[in-house]
VOGU-3710 file (C-alpha; in Angstrom, 3 decimals, decimal comma):
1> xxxxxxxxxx> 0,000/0,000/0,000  1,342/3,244/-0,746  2,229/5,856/2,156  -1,044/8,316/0,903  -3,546/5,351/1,513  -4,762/4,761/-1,877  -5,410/1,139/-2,734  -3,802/-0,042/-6,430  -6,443/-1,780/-8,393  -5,114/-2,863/-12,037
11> xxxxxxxxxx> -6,997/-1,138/-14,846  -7,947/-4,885/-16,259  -10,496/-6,898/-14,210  -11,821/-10,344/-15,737  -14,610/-11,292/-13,647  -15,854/-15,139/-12,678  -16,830/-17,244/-15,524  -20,579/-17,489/-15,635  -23,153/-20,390/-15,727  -24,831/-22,341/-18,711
21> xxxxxxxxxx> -23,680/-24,398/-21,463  -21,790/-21,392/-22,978  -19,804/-19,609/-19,989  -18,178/-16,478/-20,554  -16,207/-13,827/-18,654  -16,815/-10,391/-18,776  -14,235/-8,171/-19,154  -13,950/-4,633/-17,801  -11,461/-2,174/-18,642  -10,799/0,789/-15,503
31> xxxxxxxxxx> -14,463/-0,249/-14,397  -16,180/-0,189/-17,853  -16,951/-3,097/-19,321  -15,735/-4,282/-22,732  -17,030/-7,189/-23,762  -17,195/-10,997/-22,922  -14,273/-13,154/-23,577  -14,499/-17,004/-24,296  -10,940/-17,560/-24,181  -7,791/-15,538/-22,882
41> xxxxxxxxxx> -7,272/-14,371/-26,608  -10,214/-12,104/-26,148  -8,835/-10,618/-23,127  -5,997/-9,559/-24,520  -7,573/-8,637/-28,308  -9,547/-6,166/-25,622  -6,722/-5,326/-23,957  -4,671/-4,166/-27,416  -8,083/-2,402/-28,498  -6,977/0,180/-25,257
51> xxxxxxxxxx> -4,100/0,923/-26,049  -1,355/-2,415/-24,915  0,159/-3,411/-27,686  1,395/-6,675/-26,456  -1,245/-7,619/-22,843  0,870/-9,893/-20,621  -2,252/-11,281/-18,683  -0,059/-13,151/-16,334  0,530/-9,221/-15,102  -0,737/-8,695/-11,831
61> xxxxxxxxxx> -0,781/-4,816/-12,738  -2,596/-5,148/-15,603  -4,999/-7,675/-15,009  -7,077/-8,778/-12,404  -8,344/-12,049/-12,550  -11,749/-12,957/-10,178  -13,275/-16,275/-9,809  -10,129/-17,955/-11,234  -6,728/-17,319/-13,259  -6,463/-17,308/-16,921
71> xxxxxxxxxx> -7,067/-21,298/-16,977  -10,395/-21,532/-15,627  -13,339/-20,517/-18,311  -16,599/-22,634/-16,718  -18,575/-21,609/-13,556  -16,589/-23,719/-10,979  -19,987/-24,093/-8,076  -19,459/-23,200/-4,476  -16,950/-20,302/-4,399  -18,740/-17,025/-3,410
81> xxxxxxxxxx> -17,715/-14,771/-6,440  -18,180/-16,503/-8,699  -22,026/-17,610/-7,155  -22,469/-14,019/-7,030  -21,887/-13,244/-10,318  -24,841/-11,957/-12,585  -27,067/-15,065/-14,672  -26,028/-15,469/-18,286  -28,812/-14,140/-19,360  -28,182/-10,930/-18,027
91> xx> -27,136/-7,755/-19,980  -23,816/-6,604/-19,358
//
């Protein structure tokens, strides 16, 4: 933490992968979000639409990942986020 209080957040959050037969995760970009990414390519194809020309998503700086690192792309049941994540079917 840095001595003036403020908390670092990275400007990249991927959130937890949703339900259904078609999970996705969506993608927000500092707090907006972007899109919905299948796959780890589509995080970083939204990433270099912002501005990075080459997205390391293993970056801890650049990327947060929630509900799960850059491996995990189906709702995984039982852990809290990603339970408390919005239904597919909902806009985002």
């Amino acid at each position: 933490m840095s001595e003036s209080g403020d908390i670092f957040h990275p400007p990249v959050v991927v959130r937890p992968p949703t339900r259904g037969t078609r999970p996705y995760r969506r993608v927000e970009i500092y707090g907006r979000t972007v899109g919905r990414a299948t796959a780890p390519e589509d995080v970083a194809e939204f990433i270099r639409r912002a501005g990075v020309d080459e997205p390391d998503l293993d970056d801890p700086d650049l990327v947060a990942w929630r509900g799960g690192d850059r491996t995990v792309w189906a709702h995984e049941p039982g852990t809290a986020e990603a339970d408390a994540e919005e239904p597919e079917d909902a806009p985002s």
